[in-house]
C-alpha positions as CSV (number, residue, x, y, z in Angstrom):
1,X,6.3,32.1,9.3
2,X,9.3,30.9,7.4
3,X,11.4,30.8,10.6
4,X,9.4,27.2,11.9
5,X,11.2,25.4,9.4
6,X,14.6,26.8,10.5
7,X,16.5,23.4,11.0
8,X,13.7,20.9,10.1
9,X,15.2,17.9,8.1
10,X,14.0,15.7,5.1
11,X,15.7,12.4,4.3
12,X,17.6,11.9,1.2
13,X,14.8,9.6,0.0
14,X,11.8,11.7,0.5
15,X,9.9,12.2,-2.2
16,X,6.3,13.9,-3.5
17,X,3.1,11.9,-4.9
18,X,0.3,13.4,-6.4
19,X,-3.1,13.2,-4.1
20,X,-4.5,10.9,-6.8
21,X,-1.3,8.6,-6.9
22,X,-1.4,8.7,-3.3
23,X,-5.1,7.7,-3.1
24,X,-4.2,4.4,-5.5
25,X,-1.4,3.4,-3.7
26,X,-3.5,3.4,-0.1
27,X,-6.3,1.4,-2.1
28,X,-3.9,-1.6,-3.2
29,X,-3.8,-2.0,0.5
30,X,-7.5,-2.2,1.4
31,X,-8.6,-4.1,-1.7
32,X,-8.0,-7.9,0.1
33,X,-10.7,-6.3,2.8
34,X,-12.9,-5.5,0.0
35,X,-15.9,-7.6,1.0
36,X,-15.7,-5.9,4.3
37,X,-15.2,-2.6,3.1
38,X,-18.7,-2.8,1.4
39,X,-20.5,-4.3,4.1
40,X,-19.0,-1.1,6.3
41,X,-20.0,1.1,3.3
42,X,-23.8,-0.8,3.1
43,X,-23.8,-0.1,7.5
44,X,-23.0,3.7,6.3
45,X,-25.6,3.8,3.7
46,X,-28.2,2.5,6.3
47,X,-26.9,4.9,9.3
48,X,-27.3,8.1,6.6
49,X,-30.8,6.7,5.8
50,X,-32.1,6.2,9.4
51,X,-29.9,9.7,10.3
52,X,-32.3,11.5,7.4
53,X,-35.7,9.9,8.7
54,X,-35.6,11.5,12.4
55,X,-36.2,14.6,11.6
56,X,-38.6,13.9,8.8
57,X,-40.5,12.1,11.0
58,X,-40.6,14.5,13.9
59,X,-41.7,17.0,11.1
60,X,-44.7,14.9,9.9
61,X,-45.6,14.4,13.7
62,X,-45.4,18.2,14.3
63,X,-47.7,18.7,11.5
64,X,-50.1,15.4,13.0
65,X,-50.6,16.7,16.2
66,X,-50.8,20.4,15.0
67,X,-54.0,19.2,12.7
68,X,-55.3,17.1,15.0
69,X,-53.6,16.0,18.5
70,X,-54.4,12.4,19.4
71,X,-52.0,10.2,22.0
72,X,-52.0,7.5,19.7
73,X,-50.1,9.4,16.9
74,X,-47.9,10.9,19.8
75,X,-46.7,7.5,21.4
76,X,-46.4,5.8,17.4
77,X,-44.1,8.7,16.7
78,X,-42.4,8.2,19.8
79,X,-41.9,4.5,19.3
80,X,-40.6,5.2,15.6
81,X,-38.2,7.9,16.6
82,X,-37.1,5.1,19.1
83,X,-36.7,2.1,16.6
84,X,-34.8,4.6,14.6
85,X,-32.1,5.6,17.0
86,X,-31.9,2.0,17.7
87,X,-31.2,0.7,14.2
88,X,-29.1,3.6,14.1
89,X,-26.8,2.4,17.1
90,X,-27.0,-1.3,15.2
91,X,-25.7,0.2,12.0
92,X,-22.8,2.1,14.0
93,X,-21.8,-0.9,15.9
94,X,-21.4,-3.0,12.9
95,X,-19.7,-0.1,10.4
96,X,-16.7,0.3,14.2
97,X,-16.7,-2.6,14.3
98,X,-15.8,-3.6,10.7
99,X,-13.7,-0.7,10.1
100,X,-11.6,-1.2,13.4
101,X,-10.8,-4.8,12.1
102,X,-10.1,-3.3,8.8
103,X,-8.0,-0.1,9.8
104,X,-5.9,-3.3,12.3
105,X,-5.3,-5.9,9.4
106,X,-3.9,-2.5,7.0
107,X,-1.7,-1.4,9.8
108,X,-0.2,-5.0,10.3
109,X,0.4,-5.0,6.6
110,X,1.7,-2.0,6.3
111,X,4.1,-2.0,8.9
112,X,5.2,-5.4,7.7
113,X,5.6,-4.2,4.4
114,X,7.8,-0.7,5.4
115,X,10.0,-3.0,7.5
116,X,10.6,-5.8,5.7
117,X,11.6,-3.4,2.9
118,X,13.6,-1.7,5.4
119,X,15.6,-4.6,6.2
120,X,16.5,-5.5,2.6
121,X,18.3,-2.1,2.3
122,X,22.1,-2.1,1.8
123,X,24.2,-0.5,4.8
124,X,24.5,2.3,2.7
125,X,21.6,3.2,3.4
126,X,21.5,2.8,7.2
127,X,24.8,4.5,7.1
128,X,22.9,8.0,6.5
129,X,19.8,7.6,8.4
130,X,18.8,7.7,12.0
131,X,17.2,5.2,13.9
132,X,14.6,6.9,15.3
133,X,13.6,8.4,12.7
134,X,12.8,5.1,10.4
135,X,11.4,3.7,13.9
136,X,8.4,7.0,13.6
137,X,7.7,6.1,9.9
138,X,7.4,2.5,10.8
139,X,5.3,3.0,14.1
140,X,3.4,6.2,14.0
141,X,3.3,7.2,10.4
142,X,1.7,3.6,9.5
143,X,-1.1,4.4,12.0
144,X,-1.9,7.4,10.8
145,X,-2.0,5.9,7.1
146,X,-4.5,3.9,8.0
147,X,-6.7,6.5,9.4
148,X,-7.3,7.7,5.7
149,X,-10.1,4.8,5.4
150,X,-11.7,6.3,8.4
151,X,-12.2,9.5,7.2
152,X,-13.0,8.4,4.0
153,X,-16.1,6.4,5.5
154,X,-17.3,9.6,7.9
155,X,-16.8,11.5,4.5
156,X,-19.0,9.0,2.9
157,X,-21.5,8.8,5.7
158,X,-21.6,12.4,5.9
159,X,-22.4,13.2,1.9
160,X,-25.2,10.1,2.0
161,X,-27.1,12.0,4.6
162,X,-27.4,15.5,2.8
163,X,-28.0,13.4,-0.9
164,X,-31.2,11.8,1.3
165,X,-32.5,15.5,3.0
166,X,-31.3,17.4,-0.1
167,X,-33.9,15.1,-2.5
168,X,-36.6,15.1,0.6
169,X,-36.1,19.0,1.2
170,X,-36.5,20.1,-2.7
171,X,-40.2,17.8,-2.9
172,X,-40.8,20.0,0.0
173,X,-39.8,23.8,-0.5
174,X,-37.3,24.0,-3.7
175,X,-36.6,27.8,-3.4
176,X,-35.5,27.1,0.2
177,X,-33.7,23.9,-0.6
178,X,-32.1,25.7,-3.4
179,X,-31.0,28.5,-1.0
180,X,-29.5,26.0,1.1
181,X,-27.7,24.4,-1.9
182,X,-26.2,27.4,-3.1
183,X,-23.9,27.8,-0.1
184,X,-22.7,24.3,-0.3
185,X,-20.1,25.2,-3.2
186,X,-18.8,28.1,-1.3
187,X,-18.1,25.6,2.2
188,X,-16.6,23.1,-1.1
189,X,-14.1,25.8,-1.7
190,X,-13.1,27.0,1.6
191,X,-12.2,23.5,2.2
192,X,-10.6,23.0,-0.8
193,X,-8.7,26.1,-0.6
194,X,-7.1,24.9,2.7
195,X,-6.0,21.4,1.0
196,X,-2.2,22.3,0.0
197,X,-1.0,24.0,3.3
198,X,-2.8,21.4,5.4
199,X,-0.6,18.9,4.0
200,X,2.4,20.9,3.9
201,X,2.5,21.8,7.5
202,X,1.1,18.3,8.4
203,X,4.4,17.2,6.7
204,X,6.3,19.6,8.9
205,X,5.0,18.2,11.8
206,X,5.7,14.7,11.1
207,X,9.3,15.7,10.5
208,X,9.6,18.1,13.4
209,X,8.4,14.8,15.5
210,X,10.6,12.5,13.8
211,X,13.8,14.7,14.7
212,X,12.9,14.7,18.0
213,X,12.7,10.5,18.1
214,X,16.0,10.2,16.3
215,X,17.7,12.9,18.7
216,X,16.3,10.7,21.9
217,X,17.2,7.5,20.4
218,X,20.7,8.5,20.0
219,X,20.6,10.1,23.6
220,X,19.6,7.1,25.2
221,X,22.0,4.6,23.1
222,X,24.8,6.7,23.9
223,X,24.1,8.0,27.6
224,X,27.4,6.6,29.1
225,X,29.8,8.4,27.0
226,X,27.6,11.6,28.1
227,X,27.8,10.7,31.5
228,X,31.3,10.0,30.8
229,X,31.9,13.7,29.6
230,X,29.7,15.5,31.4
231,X,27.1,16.1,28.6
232,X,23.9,15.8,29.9
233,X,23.4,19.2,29.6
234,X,24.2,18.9,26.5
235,X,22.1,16.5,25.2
236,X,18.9,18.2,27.3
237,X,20.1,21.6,25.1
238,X,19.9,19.7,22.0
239,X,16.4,18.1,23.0
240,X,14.9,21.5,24.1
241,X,16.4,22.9,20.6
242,X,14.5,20.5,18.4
243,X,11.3,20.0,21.1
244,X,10.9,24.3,20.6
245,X,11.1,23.3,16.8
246,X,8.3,20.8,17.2
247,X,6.4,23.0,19.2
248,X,6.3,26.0,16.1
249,X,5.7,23.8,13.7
250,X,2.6,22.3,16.0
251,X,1.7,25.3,16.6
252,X,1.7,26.1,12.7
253,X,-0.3,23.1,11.9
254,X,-3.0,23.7,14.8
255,X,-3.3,27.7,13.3
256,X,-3.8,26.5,9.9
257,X,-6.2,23.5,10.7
258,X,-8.5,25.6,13.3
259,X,-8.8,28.8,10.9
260,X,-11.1,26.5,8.9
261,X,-13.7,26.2,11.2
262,X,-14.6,29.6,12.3
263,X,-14.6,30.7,8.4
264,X,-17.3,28.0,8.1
265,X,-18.9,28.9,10.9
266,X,-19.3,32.2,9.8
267,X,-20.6,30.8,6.3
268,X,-23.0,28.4,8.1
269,X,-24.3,31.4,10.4
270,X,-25.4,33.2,7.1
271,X,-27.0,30.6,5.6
272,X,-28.9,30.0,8.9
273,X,-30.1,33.7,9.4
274,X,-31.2,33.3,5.6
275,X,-32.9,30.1,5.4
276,X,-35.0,31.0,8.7
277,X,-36.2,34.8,7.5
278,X,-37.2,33.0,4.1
279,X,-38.7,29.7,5.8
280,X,-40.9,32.3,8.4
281,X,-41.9,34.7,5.4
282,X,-43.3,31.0,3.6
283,X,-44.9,29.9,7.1
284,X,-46.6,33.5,7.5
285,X,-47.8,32.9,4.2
286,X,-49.3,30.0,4.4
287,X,-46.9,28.1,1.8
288,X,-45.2,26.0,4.2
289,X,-45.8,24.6,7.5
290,X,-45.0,24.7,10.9
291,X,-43.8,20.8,10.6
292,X,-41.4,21.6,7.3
293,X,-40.3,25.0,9.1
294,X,-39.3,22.6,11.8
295,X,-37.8,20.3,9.5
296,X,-35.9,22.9,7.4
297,X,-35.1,24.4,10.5
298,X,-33.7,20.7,11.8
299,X,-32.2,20.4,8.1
300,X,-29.9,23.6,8.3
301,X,-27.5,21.7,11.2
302,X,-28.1,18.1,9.6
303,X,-26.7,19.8,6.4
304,X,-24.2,21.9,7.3
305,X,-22.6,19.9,10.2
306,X,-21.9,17.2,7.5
307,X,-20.8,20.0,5.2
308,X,-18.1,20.9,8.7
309,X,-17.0,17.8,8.7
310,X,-16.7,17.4,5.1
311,X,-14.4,20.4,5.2
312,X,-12.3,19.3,8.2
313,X,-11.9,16.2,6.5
314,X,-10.0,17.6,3.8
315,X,-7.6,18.8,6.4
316,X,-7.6,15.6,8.5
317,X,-7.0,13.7,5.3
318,X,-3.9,15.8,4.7
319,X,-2.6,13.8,8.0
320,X,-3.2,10.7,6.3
321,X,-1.9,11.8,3.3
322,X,1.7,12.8,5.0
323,X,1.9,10.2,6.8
324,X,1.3,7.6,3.6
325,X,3.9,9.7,1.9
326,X,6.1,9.8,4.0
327,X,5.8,5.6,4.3
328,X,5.5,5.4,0.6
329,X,8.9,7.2,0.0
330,X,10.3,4.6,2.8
331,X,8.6,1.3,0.9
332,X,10.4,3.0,-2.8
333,X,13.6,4.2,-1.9
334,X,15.6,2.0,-4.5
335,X,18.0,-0.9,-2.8
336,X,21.6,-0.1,-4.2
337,X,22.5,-3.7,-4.8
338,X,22.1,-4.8,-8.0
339,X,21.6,-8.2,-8.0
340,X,21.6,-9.7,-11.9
341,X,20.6,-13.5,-10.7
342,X,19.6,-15.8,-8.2
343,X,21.9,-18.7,-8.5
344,X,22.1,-20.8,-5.3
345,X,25.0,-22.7,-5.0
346,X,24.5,-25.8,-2.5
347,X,28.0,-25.5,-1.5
348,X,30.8,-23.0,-1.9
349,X,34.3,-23.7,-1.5
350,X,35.7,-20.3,-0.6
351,X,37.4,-18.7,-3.3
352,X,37.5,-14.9,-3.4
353,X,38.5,-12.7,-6.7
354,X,38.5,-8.5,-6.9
355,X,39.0,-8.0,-10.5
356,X,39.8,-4.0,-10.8
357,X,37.1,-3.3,-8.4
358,X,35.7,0.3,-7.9
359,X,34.2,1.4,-4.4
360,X,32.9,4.3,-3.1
361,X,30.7,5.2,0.1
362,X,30.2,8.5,-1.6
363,X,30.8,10.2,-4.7
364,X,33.7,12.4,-3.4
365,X,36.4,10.0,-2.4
366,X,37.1,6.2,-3.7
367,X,38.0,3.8,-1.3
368,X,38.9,1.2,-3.4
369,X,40.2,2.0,-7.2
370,X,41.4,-1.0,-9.6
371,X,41.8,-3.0,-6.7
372,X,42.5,-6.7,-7.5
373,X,43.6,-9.6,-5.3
374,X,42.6,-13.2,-5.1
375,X,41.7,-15.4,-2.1
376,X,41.7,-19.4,-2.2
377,X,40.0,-21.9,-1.1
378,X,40.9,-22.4,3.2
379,X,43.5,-19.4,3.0
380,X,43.3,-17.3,6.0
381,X,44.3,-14.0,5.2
382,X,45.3,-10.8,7.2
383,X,44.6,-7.6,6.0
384,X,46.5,-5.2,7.9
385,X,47.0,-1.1,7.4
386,X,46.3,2.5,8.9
387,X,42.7,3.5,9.8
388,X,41.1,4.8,6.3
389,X,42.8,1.9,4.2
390,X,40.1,0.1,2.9
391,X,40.1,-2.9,5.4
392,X,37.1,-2.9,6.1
393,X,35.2,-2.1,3.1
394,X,37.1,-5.2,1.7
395,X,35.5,-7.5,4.1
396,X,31.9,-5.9,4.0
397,X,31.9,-6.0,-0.1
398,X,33.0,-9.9,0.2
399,X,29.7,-10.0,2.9
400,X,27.8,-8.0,-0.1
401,X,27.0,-5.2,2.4
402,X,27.4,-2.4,-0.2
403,X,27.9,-2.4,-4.1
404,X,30.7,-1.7,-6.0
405,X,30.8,1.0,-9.2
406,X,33.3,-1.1,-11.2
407,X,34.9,-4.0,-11.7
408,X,34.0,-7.5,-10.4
409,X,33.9,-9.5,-7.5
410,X,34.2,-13.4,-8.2
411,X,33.2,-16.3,-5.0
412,X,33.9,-19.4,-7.1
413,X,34.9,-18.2,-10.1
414,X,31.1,-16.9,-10.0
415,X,29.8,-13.1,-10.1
416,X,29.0,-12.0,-6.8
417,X,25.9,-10.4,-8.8
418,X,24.9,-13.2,-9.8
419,X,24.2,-15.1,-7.0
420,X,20.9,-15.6,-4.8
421,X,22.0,-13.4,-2.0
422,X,20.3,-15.3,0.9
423,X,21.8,-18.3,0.1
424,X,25.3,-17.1,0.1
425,X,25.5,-15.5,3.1
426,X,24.2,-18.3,4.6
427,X,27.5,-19.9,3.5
428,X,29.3,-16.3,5.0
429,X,30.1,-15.6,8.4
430,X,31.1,-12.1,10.1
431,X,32.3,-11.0,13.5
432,X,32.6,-7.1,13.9
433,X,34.9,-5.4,16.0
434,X,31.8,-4.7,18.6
435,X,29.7,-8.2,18.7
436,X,26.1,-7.0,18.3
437,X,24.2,-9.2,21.2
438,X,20.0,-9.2,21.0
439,X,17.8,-9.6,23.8
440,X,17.7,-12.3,25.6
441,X,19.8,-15.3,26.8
442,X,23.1,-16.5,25.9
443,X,21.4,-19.8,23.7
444,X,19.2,-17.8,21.9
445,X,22.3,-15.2,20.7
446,X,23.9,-18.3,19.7
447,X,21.3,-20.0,18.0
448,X,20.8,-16.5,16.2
449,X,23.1,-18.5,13.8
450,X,21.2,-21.2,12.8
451,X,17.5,-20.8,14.5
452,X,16.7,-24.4,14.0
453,X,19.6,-25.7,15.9
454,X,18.9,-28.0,18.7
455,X,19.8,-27.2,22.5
456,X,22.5,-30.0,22.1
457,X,23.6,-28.3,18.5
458,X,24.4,-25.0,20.6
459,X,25.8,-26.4,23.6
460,X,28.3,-28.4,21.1
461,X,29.6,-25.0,19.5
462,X,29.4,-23.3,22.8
463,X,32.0,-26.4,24.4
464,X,34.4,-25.9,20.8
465,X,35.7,-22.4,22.5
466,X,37.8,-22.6,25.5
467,X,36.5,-25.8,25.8
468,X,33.4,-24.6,27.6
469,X,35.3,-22.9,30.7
470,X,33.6,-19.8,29.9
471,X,30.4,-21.0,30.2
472,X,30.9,-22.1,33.9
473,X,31.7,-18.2,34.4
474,X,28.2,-17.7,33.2
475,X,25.5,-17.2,36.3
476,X,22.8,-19.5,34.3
477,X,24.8,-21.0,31.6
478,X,23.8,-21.1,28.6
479,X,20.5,-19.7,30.2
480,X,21.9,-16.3,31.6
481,X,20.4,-13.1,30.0
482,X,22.7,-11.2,28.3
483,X,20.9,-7.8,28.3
484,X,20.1,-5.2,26.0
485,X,23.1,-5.4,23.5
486,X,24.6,-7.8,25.7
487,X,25.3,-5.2,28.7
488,X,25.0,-7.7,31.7
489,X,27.6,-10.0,30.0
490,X,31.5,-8.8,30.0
491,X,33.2,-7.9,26.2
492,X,35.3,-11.1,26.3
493,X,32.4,-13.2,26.8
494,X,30.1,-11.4,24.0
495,X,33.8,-12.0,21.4
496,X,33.2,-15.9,22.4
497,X,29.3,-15.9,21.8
498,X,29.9,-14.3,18.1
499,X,32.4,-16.8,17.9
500,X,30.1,-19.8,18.9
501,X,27.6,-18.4,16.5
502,X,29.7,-18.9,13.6
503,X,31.0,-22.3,14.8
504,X,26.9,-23.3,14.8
505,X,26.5,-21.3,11.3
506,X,29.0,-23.4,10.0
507,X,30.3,-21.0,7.2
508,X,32.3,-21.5,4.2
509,X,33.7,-17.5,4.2
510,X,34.9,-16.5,7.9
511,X,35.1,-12.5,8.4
512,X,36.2,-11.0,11.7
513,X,36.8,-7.4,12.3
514,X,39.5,-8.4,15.4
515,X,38.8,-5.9,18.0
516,X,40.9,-2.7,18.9
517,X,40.1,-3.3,22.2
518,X,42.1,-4.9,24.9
519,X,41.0,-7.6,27.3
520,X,42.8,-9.8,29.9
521,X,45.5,-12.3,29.0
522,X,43.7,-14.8,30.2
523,X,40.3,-14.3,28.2
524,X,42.7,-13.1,24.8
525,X,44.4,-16.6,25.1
526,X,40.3,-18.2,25.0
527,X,39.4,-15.8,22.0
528,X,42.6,-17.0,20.0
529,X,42.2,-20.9,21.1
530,X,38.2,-20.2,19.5
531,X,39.4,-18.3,16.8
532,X,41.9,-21.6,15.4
533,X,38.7,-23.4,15.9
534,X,36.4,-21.0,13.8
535,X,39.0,-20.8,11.0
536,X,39.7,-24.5,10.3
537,X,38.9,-25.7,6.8
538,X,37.4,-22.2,6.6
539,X,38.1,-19.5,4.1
540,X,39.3,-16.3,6.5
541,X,39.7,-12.4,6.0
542,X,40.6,-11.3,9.3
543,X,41.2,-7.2,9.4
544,X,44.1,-8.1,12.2
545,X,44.9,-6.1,15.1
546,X,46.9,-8.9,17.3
547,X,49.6,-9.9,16.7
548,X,49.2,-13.7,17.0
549,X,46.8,-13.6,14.1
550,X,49.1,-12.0,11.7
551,X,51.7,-14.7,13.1
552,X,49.1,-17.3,12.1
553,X,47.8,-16.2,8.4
554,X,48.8,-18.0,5.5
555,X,49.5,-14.5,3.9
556,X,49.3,-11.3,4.8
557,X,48.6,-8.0,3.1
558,X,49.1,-4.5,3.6
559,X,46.5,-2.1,2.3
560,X,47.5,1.9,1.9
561,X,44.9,4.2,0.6
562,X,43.5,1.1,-1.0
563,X,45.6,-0.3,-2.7
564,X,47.9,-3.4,-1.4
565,X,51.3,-2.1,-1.2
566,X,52.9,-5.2,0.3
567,X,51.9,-8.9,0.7
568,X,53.6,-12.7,2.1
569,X,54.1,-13.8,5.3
570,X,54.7,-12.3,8.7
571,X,58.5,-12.9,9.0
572,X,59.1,-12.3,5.4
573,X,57.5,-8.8,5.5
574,X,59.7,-8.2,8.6
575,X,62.5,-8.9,6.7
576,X,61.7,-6.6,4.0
577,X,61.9,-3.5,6.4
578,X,58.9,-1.6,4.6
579,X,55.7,-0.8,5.6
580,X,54.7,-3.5,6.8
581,X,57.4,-3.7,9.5
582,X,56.9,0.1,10.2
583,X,53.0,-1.2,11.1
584,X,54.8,-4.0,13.4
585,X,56.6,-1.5,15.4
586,X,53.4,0.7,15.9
587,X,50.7,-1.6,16.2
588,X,52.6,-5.0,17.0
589,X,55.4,-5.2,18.7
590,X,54.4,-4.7,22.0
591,X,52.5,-7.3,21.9
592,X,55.5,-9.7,21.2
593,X,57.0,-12.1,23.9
594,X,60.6,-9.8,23.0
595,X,59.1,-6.8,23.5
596,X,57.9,-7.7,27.1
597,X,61.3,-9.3,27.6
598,X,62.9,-5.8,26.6
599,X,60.5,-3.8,28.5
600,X,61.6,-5.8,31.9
601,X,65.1,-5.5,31.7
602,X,64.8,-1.6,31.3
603,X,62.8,-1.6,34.4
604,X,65.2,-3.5,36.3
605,X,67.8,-1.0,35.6
């Protein structure tokens, strides 16, 4: 069957625990339920001891009545089979309802624990994985984690009750019991036997079905340029590719989990054909009676349904098993940032130092290589260059996005590493080229910046761009939805709520990641007007692609394959006719006042 894995994935950061690692790991999280956990295992204890008395009791009654038939030891017998199944419903309500409050509180710690661990990963590491992949281990593989303390409790349950009837049998009829007894090692090792390939094609299964998350996710997040070119089809191809992949694989699992149960069967059958040829030659021989025959008779399904279900569970706990894997490998993949202190510095005042600094987003081709340039203090500076010249890994390693292999970086004459990281980007603020809205109304997006701001504290920042025209343009004001990533609300208006963000976050480091994209002249003349606001006083890197901010930077510097190839000021660099002018004529110099003027006069003629 080799072909079912054809084009089934791992992740870079999977790895594989031992059963007894695994086991340890999925205990730490149970332990602060431990008081309920034996009060659930004291319910189980009970149920297995109520379960073993019903048909010890029905056998004694057999035997009463058989002896000497009276109505009063029928209707006693009756009454105590009665109380038994009643305690026995007691016992299960308490043990579902303890273990359901358990098996909740480990999923909510769980899944708190695999996110929150997700979210202090470097975007290096988000850079390489898909989204709907993390969202399975975080959703469905945390549920099915917990369902190892289920099992574990049937398991339990299960080997109390044959314990009990195994002791009460052997007083009875030992060469019977011991018949019974004998098969138990053989069901041990069919189960056993099935443990490894259970929770290898368990595995599959839970990749197979997070491939098929991942390949949705991406669908639906990118369904307009599919529309846009026509690709539906393509897209439905791709789904059916990896949904007939997920379907062998299922199909696999289902094969290898079922085959278990008719080989036990067969075993159980035996054993039952056995016990009742030898339990009918004792009751023909007067060594036993017809109320024990009953009872061994009753004793053959208590014993080996338990047995079934202790073998299944070896398969089902493979499921478990997988899944906490699979979380486990999430919760320890290393976080590349290697931070050497937690300094907290109340205030920084903006200066920025690469000292030969190394970067890499992979081990094939450097990005950066000895780079080295310094920042001061309220400077706004323009990085400018081709696609592929380091731009933006220069802003994100000043955010402390990703971690550099050499060098240093120095905010305040300070190592980078050095510092506590929440505090300093508290003191950082970044704009991408694509403003990232969440859910929800224009206030809240703002407020995203400083979450205890008040109403008035928003609307402040908000009236600081375009003094507050755009906001009138708004349906509701600051109270209009925004939509998911901001899709009711037009690009301009989303480039003005990052802005207002950062004028609420009050930064000492501005980053923006101008965008490539175009909007009206009227709504580019409100993002420039917010974006003298945003910079004032503020230490800027802006990775320019208008030509008013290059025009407006203190300096300006030219990056080539990562290395700065020309720096100064905007009409100076014209003046020097190198690369830097070469990028004006592409990237610029339409957007000049001259060019326009140029442009008109060729029409006219």
């Amino acid at each position: 069957m080799g072909f079912i894995l054809d084009g089934l994935e791992t992740e870079s950061y999977d790895r594989t625990y031992s059963d007894r690692e695994l086991a340890r790991r999925i205990a730490e999280f149970f332990r602060p339920y431990l008081g309920r956990l034996i009060l659930t295992a004291l319910a189980l204890l009970f149920m297995s001891i109520v379960g073993a008395l019903s048909p010890i009791l029905i056998a004694k009654v057999i035997d009463w009545v058989s002896s000497a038939p009276r109505w009063g030891i029928l209707l006693g017998a009756s009454l105590g089979v009665s109380a038994l199944g009643a305690m026995n419903w007691v016992f299960n309500y308490i043990h579902e309802r303890l273990i359901t409050i358990i098996v909740g509180h480990v999923v909510y710690d769980v899944r708190r624990r695999v996110f929150e661990r997700t979210l202090s990963q470097d975007l290096s590491f988000f850079d390489t994985q898909a989204t709907g992949k993390l969202v399975s281990r975080i959703v469905s593989d945390t549920q099915d984690f917990s369902n190892v303390v289920t099992l574990t409790a049937e398991f339990f349950s299960q080997f109390f009750m044959i314990l009990l009837l195994t002791g009460f049998l052997y007083s009875v009829h030992p060469t019977l019991t011991l018949i019974l007894l004998a098969m138990a090692p053989v069901a041990a090792g069919i189960a056993l036997s099935f443990r490894k390939v259970a929770r290898k094609v368990t595995l599959e299964a839970k990749q197979a079905n997070a491939q098929i998350n991942g390949q949705i996710q991406e669908s639906v997040s990118g369904i307009m340029v599919a529309k846009a070119f026509r690709k539906e089809q393509a897209l439905f191809d791709t789904f059916q590719k990896n949904n007939r992949l997920s379907y062998r694989v299922g199909w696999r699992r289902g094969i290898v989990l079922n085959t278990i149960f008719p080989i036990m069967g067969i075993t159980s059958g035996s054993a039952n054909a056995l016990v009742a040829y030898v339990a009918a030659i004792a009751v023909f021989g007067g060594k036993l009676s017809v109320g024990d025959w009953y009872l061994f008779m009753q004793a053959v399904g208590f014993f080996w349904w338990p047995l079934l279900n202790i073998a299944s569970f070896w398969s089902q706990l493979q499921d478990g098993f997988s899944a906490a894997e699979r979380v486990f490998a999430l919760i320890d993949h290393p976080n590349r940032l290697q931070q050497k202190g937690s300094l907290v510095l109340p205030a920084i005042r903006g200066k920025i130092e690469f000292r030969d600094v190394v970067f890499s987003y992979n081990e094939k081709e450097r990005v950066l290589d000895g780079f080295s340039l310094r920042i001061e203090p309220g400077e706004i500076l323009a990085v400018v260059g081709h696609t592929g010249a380091g731009k933006s890994s220069l802003a994100k390693l000043v955010a402390r996005f990703y971690e550099f292999q050499g060098g240093e970086i120095l905010i305040d004459d300070r190592d980078i590493r050095s510092l506590d990281l929440e505090s300093y980007r508290r003191q950082v603020g970044y704009v991408t080229q694509d403003p990232f809205l969440f859910r929800g109304t224009v206030r809240e997006n703002i407020r995203y910046g400083l979450p205890d701001a008040s109403d008035g504290e928003v609307l402040k920042a908000a009236l600081r761009l375009a003094k507050g025209e755009w906001l009138e343009e708004l349906s509701e004001g600051l109270d209009t939805e925004v939509g998911e990533q901001g899709s009711r609300i037009s690009y301009g208006q989303r480039q003005l709520i990052a802005l207002a963000r950062i004028l609420l976050k009050n930064p000492r480091i501005f980053i923006l990641d101008e965008a490539t994209a175009s909007v009206d002249p009227f709504t580019e003349a409100r993002i420039q007007e917010g974006l003298v606001s945003v910079m004032e006083g503020r230490t800027a890197i802006v990775i320019a692609h208008r030509l008013s901010t290059v025009r407006n930077a203190h300096r300006i510097i030219v990056l080539d394959h990562g290395r700065i190839v020309e720096e100064g000021a905007h009409e100076e660099l014209l003046g020097r006719g190198g690369e830097y002018a070469s990028l004006y004529n592409t990237y610029f110099r339409h957007q000049s006042q001259e060019y326009l003027e140029e442009t008109k006069s060729l029409l006219k003629k």
